[in-house]
C-alpha positions in Angstrom: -9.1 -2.0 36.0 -9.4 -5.3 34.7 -8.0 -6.0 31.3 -11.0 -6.1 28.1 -12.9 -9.2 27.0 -12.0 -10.3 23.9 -14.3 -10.1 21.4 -15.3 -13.6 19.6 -14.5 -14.8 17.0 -10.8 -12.9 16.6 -8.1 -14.4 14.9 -4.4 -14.3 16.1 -1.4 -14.0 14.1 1.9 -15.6 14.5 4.9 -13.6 12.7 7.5 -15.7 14.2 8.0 -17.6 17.8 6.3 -16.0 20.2 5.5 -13.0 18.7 1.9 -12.8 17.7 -1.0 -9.9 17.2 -4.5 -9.9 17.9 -7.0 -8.7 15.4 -10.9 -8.7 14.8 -12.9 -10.2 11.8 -15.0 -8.8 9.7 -18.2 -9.6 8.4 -19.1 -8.2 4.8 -18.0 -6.7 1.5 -16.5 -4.2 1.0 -13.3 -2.5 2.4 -13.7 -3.4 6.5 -12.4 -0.5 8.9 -9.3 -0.2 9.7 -7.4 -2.9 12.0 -9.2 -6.0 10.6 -6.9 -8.9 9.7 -9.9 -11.2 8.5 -12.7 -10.3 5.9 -15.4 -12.8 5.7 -17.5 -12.1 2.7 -20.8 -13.4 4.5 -23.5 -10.9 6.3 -22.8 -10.6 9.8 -24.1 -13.5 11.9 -27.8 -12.4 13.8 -27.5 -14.4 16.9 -24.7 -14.7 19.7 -23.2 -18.1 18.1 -22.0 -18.7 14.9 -23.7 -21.1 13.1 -21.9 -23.3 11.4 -21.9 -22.0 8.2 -20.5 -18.7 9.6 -18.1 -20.9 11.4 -16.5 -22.5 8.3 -16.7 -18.8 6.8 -14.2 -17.5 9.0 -12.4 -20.5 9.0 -11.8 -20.9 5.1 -11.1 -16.7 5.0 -7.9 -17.4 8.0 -6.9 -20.4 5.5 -7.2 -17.5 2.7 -5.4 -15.4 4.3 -2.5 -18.0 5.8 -1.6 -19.4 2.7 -1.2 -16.1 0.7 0.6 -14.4 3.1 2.7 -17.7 5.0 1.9 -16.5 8.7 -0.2 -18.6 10.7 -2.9 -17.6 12.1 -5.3 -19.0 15.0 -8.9 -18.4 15.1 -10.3 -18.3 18.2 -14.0 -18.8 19.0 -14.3 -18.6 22.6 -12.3 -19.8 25.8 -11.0 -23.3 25.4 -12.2 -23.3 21.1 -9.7 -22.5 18.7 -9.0 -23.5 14.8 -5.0 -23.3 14.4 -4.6 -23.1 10.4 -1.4 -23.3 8.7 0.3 -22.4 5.3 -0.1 -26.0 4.2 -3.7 -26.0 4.0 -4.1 -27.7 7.5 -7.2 -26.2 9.8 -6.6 -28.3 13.6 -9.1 -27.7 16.0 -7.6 -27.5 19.6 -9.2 -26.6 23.0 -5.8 -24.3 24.1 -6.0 -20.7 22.3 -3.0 -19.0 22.1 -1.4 -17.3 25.4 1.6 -15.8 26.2 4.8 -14.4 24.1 4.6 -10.8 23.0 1.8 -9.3 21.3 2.6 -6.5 18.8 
């Protein structure tokens, strides 16, 4: 059995070296299921691809949510696009999504 596709976008969290967690974004308002680290207050996107509106969405929410809580967090879009944002503010685009460490 091979392992599941991720779903994309999802963000990944870093609580220290080389420990992260995977989670799912959320598109909406409103209190999101459970086991969503990333609201974005926009409707959910109608097509395959983000536009990039939607894009900038998610990426301002993982800022949001990096900066209040100091764990950086990586959103990742797709194989080989990824936004790596940081308590300081900083959003850096990189074509190498997280890999490896543990996952929690």
């Amino acid at each position: 059995m091979s392992p599941a596709k991720p779903v994309h976008p999802h963000v990944v969290v870093r609580f220290m070296a080389c420990v992260y967690a995977p989670r799912s974004v959320w598109f909406g308002v409103g209190l999101p299921p459970r086991g969503h680290d990333l609201i974005v207050p926009i409707p959910p996107p109608s097509g395959p691809e983000l536009t990039e509106r939607e894009r900038q969405a998610v990426i301002d929410a993982a800022l949001a949510a990096t900066v209040d809580t100091g764990f950086r967090r990586c959103v990742v879009f797709g194989p080989g696009d990824a936004v790596y944002v940081e308590p300081d503010g900083r959003a850096v685009p990189s074509d190498q999504p997280p890999s490896g460490g543990v996952t929690v």
